[in-house]
N, C-alpha and C positions, 0 to 999 in steps of 0.2 A: 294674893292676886297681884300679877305684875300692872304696876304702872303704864301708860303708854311709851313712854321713855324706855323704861326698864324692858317693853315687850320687843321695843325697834333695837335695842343694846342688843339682845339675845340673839333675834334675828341676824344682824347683823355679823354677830361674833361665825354665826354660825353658816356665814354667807361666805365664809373664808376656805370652808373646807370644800375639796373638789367634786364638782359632780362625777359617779360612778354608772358603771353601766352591766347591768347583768347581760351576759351573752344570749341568753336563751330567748330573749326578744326577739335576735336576729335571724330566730328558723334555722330552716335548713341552706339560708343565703350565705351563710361563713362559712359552709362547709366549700359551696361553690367555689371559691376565691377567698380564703384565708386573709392573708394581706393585706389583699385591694378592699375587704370589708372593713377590717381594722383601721386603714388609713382614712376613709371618712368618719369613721368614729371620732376618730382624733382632731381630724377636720371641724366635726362639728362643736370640740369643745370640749368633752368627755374626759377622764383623765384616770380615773380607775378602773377596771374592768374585777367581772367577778366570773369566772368559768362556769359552765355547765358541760353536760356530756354531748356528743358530739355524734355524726353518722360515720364519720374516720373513726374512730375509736380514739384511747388517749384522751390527748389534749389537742382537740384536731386535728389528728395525723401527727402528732408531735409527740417528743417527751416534754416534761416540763420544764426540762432546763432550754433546751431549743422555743418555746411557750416562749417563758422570760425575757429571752434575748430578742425572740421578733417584738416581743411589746415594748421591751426598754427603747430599743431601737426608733420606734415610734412616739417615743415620748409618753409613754402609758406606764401605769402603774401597776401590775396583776397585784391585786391582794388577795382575792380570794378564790375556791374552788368549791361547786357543789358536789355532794355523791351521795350513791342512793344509800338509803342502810339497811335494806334487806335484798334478796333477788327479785327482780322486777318480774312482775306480775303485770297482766290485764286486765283492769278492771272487770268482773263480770258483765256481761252486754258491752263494754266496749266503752271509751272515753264520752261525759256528756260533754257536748261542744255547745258553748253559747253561741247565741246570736253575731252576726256579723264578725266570730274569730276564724280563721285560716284553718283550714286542718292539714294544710302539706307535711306539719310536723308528726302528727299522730300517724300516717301512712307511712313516714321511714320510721317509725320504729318497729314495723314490722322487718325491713330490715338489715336494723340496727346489729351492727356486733355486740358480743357479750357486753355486759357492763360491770365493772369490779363495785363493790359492795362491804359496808362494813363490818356484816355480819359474817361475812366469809374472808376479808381482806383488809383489816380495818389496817396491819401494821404496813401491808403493801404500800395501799393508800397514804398512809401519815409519811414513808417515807418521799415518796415518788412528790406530796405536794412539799416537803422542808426541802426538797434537790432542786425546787421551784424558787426555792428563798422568801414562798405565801407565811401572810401571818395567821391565816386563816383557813378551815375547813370547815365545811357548813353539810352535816346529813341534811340532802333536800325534803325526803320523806320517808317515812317507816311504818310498818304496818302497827294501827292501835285500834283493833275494831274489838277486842274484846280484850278482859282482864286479863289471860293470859298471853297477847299479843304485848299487851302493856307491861308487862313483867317482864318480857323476854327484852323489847326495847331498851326499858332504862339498864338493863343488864352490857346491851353492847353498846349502848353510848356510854356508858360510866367507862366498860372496858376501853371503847375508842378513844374517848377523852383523858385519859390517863396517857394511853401512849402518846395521844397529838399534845400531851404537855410536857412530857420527855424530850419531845422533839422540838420541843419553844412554837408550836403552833396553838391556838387557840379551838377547841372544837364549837360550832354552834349549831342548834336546829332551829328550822326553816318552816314556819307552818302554813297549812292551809287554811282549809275551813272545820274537818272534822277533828282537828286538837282538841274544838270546843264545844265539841257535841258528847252528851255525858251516854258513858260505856257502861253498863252494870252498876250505875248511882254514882260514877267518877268523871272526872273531866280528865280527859288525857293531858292534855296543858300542865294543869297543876300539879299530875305526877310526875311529868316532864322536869317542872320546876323543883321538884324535891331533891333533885340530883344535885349536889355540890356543884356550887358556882365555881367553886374554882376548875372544876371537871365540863363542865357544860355552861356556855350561855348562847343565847337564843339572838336568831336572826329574825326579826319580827318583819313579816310582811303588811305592810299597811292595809293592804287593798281586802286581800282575803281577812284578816284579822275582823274589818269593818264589816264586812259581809254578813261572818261568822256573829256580829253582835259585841265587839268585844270591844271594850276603848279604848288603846291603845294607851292614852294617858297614866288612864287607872291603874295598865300592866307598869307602866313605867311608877307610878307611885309605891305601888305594891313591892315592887319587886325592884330595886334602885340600882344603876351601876349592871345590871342584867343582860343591856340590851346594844353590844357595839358594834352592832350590821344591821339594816333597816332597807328592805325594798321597797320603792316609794313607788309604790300603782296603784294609780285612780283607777275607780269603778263606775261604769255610767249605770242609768237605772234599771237599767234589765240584768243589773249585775255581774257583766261583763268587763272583765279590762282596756281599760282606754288611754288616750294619751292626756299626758298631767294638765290638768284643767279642765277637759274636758266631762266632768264627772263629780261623783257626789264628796271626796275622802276632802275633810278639812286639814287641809298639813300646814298652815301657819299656824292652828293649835297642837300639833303635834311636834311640832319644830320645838317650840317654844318649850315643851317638855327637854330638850335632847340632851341637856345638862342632866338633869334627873335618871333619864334612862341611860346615858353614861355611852351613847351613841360617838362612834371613831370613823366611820364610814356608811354610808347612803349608795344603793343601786336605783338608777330606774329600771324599773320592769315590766314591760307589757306581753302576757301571753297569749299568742295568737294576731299577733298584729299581722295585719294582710298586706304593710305597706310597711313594713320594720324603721327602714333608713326616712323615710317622712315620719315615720311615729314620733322615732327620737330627736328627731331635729326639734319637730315642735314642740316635745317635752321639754328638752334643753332649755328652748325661748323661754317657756311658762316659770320653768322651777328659777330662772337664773334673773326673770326679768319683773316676776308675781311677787312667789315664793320667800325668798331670799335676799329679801331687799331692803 
């Protein structure tokens, strides 16, 4: 049990490193104005970005080396990149959408251009993000509704992660909430985690994680050095994503883990924000003026 001292040192240490900002907050408003999106991000403070897929295709109408240079240029750091690891599918009956989230983003993906995938392109993918100069590649999500979905997964993440470590990239997965819902007597998560660390580690999102029941801590104890990407999104009580503070996820206890889970980077992330550029601003204030102090 840390000290008071010992809890505000940790904090502290850890108030050093840059707030990150996953894209996919931002809807379909970056696709609008590229740039002019980015440069308020920056504005607001922000200093790493994490990609997501886009309605240009690419990297927003980009390759990842032109990517790179509009962020460097902006004083931004891209580290990281999300992709799917199977071919996207639509939910049966269609996305559930909570309460008070946006759905502009679920109407362009009808349509969205194709989307590259690891299951079909994992070596495309690993090359396109190291021509990036990313340290990182993150599968957002993969199908694991039954044992043989699950079998076939840790198959192309071990394949994916082998090549994204050839290529001095790090592979990680990104969960939701059904990682932690048990499939045929198994927890997807934990077969997840059987894959060599050195081949996979996991980008733990806070919000859905909490949702799912799961403690984040615990994963950080269990499983140590596992965890060096973290989406920091509160959930208010209808279970919905909200802006940091405004909601239930304890992240001064979770912080205070970050040494343990071997945490290198922090996104914020809220999906379906109806007001993106107000969401992050006020995250910003919370994590930089609450959180990390």
């Amino acid at each position: 049990m840390l000290s008071g001292k010992g809890y505000a040192s940790l904090l502290s240490k850890y108030a050093q490193y840059p707030v990150g900002l996953q894209l996919y907050t931002l809807g379909g408003t970056i696709d609008d104005d590229v740039p002019g999106t980015l440069k308020k991000v920056a504005d607001i403070g922000y200093k790493d970005l994490e990609s997501a897929f886009s309605v240009k295709g690419s990297f927003y109408g980009m390759t990842s080396k032109e990517f790179a240079k509009l962020t460097k240029g902006m004083g931004l750091s891209w580290v990281s990149h999300h992709a799917l690891g199977a071919p996207f599918k639509m939910p049966a009956g269609g996305f559930k959408v909570s309460p008070g989230m946006d759905t502009t983003r679920l109407h362009q993906l009808r349509n969205m251009p194709p989307q590259k995938n690891l299951k079909e392109n994992y070596q495309q993918i690993v090359d396109e993000v190291a021509e990036g100069g990313l340290k990182y590649l993150v599968c957002a999500s993969i199908p694991l509704g039954s044992a043989a979905e699950i079998n076939e997964s840790v198959e192309i993440l071990t394949k994916s992660g082998e090549a994204a470590r050839k290529a001095g990239i790090t592979l990680c997965y990104h969960n939701h909430t059904h990682e932690f819902e048990k499939v045929d007597g198994k927890i997807p998560y934990d077969e997840l985690l059987q894959i060599s660390p050195d081949i996979l580690k996991m980008e733990l999102d806070l919000g859905w994680a909490t949702v799912a029941g799961a403690d984040p801590v615990e994963l950080f104890s269990k499983n140590p050095g596992r965890f060096p990407l973290w989406h920091v999104k509160d959930i208010n009580t209808q279970k919905a994503p909200t802006e940091i503070g405004n909601g239930t996820v304890d992240f001064k206890r979770i912080f205070a883990a970050s040494i343990i889970a071997g945490m290198q980077y922090f996104f914020v992330e809220q999906d379906g924000a109806t007001h993106p550029i107000e969401s992050i601003t006020e995250s910003y204030k919370d994590i930089t003026t609450k959180i990390l102090v």
